[in-house]
C-alpha positions in Angstrom: -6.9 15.9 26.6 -7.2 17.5 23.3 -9.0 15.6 21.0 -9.4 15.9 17.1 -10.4 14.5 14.1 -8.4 14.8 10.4 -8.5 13.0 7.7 -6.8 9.2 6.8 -7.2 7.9 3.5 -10.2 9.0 2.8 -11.9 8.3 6.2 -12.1 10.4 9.3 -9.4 9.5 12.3 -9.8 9.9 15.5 -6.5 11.4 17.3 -5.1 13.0 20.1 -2.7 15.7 19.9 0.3 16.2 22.8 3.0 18.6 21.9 1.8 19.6 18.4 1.8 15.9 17.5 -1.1 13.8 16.6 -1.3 10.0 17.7 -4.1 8.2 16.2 -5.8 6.5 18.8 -6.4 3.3 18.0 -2.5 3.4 17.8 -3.0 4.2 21.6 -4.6 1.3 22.8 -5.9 -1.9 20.7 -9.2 -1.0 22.7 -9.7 2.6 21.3 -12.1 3.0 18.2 -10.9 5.1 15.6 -13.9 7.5 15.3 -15.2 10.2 17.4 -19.0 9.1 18.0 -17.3 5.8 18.9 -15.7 7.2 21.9 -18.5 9.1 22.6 -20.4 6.3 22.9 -18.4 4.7 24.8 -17.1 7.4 27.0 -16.8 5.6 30.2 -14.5 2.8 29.1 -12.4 5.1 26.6 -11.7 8.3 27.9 -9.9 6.6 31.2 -8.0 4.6 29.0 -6.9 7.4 26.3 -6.2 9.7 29.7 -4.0 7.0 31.0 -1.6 6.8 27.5 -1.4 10.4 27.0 0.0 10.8 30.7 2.1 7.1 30.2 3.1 9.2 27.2 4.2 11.7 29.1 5.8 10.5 31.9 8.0 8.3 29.6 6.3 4.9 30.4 5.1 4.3 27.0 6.9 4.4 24.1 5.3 6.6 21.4 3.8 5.3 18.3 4.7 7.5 15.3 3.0 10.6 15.5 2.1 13.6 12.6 2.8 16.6 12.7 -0.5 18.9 12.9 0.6 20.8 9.8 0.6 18.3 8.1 -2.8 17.2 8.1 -6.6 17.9 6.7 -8.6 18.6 9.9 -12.1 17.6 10.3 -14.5 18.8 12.3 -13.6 17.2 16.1 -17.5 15.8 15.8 -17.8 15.2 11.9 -21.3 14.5 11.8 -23.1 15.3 15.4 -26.2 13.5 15.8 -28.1 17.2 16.2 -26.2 20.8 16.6 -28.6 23.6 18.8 -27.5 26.8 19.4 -28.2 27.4 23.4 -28.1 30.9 23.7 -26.8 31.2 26.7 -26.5 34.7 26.3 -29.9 35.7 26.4 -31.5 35.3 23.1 -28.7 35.6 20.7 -27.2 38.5 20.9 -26.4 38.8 17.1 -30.6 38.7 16.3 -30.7 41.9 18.4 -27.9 43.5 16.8 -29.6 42.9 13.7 -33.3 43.6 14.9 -33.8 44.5 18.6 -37.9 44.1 18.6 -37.0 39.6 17.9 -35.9 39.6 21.7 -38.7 37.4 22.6 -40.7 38.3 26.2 -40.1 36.1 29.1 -37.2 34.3 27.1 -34.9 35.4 30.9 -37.1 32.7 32.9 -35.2 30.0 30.6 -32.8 29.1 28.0 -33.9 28.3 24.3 -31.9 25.9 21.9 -32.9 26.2 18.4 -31.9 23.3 16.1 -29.5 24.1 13.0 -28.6 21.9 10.6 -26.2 19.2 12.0 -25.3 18.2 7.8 -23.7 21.6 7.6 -21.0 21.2 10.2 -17.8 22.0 9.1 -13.8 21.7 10.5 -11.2 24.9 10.1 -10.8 25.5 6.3 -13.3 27.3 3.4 -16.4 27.2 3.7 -18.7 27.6 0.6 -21.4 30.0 0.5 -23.9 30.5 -2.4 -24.3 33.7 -3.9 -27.5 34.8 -1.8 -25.7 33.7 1.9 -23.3 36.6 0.6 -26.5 39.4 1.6 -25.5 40.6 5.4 -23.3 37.0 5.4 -22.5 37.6 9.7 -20.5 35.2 12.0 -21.1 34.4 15.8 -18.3 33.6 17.9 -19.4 30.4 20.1 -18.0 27.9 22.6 -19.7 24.5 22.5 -20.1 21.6 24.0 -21.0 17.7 22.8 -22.7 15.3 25.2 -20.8 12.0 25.9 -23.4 9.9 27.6 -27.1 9.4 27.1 -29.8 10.8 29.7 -33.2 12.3 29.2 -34.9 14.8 32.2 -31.2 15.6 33.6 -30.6 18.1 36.1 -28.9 20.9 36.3 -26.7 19.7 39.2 -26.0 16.6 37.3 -25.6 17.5 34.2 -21.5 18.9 33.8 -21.2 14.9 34.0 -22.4 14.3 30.8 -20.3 17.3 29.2 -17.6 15.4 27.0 -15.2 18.7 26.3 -15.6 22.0 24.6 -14.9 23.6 21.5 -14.5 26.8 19.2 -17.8 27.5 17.5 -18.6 29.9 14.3 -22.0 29.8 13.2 -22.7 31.6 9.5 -26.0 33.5 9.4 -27.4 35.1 6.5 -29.7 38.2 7.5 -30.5 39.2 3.9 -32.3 37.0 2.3 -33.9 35.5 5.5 -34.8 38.8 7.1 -38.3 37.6 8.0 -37.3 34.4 9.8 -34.8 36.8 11.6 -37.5 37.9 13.6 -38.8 34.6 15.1 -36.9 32.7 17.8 -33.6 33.7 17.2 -33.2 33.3 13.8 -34.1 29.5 13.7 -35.1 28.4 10.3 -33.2 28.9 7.1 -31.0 31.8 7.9 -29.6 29.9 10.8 -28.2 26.6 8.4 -25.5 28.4 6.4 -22.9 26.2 8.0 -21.5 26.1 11.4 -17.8 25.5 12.0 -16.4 23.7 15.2 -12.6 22.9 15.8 -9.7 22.6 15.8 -10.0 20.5 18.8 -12.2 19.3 21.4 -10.5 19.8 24.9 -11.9 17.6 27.8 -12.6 18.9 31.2 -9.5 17.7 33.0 -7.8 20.0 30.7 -9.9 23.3 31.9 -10.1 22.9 35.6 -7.2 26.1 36.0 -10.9 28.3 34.3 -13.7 26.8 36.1 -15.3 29.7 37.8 -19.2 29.6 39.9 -22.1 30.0 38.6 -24.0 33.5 38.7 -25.7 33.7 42.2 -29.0 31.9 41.4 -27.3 29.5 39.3 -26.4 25.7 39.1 -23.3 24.1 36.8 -20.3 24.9 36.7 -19.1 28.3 33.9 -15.4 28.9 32.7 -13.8 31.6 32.8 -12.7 31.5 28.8 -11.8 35.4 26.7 -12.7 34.5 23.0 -12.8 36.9 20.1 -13.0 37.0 16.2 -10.7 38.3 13.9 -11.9 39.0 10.3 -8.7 39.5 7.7 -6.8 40.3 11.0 -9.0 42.8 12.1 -10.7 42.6 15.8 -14.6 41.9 15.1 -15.9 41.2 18.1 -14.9 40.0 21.5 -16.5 38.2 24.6 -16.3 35.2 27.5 -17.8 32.0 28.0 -18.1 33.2 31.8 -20.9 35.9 30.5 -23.5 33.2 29.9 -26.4 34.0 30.9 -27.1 30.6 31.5 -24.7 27.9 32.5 -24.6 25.0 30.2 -25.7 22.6 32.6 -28.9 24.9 32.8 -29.3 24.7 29.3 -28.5 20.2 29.3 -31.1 20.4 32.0 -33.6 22.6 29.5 -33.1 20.6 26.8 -33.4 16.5 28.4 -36.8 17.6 29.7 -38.9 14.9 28.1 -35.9 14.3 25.7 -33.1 12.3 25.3 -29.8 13.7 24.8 -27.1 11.3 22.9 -23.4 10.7 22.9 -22.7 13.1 19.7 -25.1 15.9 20.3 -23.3 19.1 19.8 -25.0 22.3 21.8 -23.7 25.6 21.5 -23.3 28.5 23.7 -25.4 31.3 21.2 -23.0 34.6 20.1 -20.6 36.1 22.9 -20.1 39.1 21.3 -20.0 41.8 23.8 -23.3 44.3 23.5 -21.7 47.2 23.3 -19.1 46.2 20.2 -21.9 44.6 18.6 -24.1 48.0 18.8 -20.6 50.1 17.3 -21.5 50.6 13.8 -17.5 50.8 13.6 -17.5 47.0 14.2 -20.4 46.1 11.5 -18.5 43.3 9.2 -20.7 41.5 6.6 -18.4 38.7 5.2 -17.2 38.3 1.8 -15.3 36.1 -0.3 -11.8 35.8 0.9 -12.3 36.9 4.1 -10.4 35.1 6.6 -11.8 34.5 10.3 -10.1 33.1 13.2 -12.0 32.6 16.2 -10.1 32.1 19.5 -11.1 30.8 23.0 -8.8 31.0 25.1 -7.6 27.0 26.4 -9.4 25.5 23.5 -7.2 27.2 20.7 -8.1 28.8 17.5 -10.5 28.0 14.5 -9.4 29.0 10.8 -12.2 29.7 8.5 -12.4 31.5 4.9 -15.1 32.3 3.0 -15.4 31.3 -0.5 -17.9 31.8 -2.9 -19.9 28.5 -4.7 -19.8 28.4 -8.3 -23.7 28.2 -8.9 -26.1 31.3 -10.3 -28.8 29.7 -8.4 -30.8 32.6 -6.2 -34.1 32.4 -4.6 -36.9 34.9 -6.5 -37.5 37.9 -4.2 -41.1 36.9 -2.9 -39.2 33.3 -2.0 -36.6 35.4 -0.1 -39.1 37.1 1.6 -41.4 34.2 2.8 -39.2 31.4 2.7 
């Protein structure tokens, strides 16, 4: 199923989109909620019932309730307001912190995956995103493929874990080198440089809908990976290009990281770190610091694409330079 989120009267709607058409789900099924987290949270009695109207839908044994055409709608992000967003890295420590400083690849990070937190009030849908003057200094973008978690476990395994994977979706996290530099050189990038904003969308496409990509695990491995080609175009321009399958670590491995001693919730959002490939991130050819006005699509092959531009916040608000240097 492809599930979204747009905006109704003022309030986020919960919807699910077959044939370029969005149905709002409550309009589904008098049991359906109307929001995201809702469903989330109650994964196990809604998603069989939204899975049975779209393929009623289909099959002609269910007459349609109206439907709106996608273009004609605000989109939201899928997840409006996750209960926490962490970036995974997957891929082995980020591979945009080494392309910015090689020496912040952290020793012994290859025994297991890290997840630093980013700021889960900064999510955004497709649409402009608002930087302030200073998150214009080495302004960078990481293409990602995320997940969110659908049911609630804590100490989950590995081998378990692809059961509570609710879908995935298109992932752009904003980073700021400039006036973070020294904070680029912890874990990844993890404290202010890190919360620009991070843009998920358009859609988030359950599993039943990526079964045709499912590939194994790397030998020594546990989860299942997709085979999913993404890549970045800034103003039309190729900027970087990857695949989910080059995870370093699956994202079961990385549930499985993150539940020890924790609880994971219906909501959580966890994302895959940067996919660039290494090599096109270390071509000074393909160096792109954003600017206002730039447009950025982000495409994952099976989960679609997600529309960002970059605008500039009316404000003349900038930290002091020691601030940006110890901050």
């Amino acid at each position: 199923m492809k599930l979204t989120t747009y905006l109704k009267e003022g309030n986020e709607q919960l919807a699910l989109m077959v044939d370029e058409l969005l149905f709002d789900m409550d309009s589904l099924h008098p049991d359906l909620p109307m929001s995201m987290i809702m469903f989330l949270n109650y994964w196990d009695d809604c998603y069989p019932l939204a899975l049975a109207a779209q393929q009623a839908m289909k099959e002609g044994r269910m007459s349609r309730p109206r439907g709106i055409l996608v273009r004609d709608v605000e989109w939201l992000a899928p997840v409006p307001l996750p209960n926490s967003c962490r970036n995974g890295m997957g891929t082995g420590m980020s591979r945009i912190s080494t392309r910015q400083d090689p020496s912040s690849k952290i020793p012994g990070h290859e025994k297991f995956p890290e997840f630093p937190f980013t700021d889960h009030h900064a999510i955004k849908g497709p649409g402009e995103i608002i930087c302030m003057p200073d998150h214009l200094e080495q302004l960078d973008f990481t293409m990602q493929t995320a997940i969110v978690i659908c049911r609630q476990g804590r100490n989950i395994r590995a081998s378990q874990a692809d059961a509570f994977i609710g879908g995935l979706m298109v992932m752009n996290g904003l980073i700021s080198h400039g006036p973070f530099r020294e904070n680029m050189k912890g874990a990844g990038g993890t404290t202010k440089g890190n919360s620009i904003a991070t843009s998920i969308g358009p859609c988030l496409i359950t599993l039943d809908e990526l079964s045709q990509y499912e590939i194994p695990a790397r030998i020594g491995h546990e989860g299942v990976s997709w085979n999913l080609p993404i890549s970045c175009e800034v103003n039309g321009k190729l900027a970087g290009e990857g695949n989910l399958g080059e995870m370093d670590w699956t994202f079961a491995e990385i549930i499985e990281r993150i539940s020890y001693g924790a609880q994971l919730f219906p909501g959580d959002v966890i994302g895959s770190g940067d996919l660039r490939n290494i090599q096109m991130n270390a071509d000074p050819n393909h160096q792109v610091w954003l600017k206002p006005g730039d447009k950025l699509n982000v495409q994952v092959e099976g989960l679609g694409i997600l529309q960002n531009t970059i605008a500039l916040e009316d404000s003349d608000y900038s930290l002091s330079s020691k601030t940006k240097q110890t901050d």
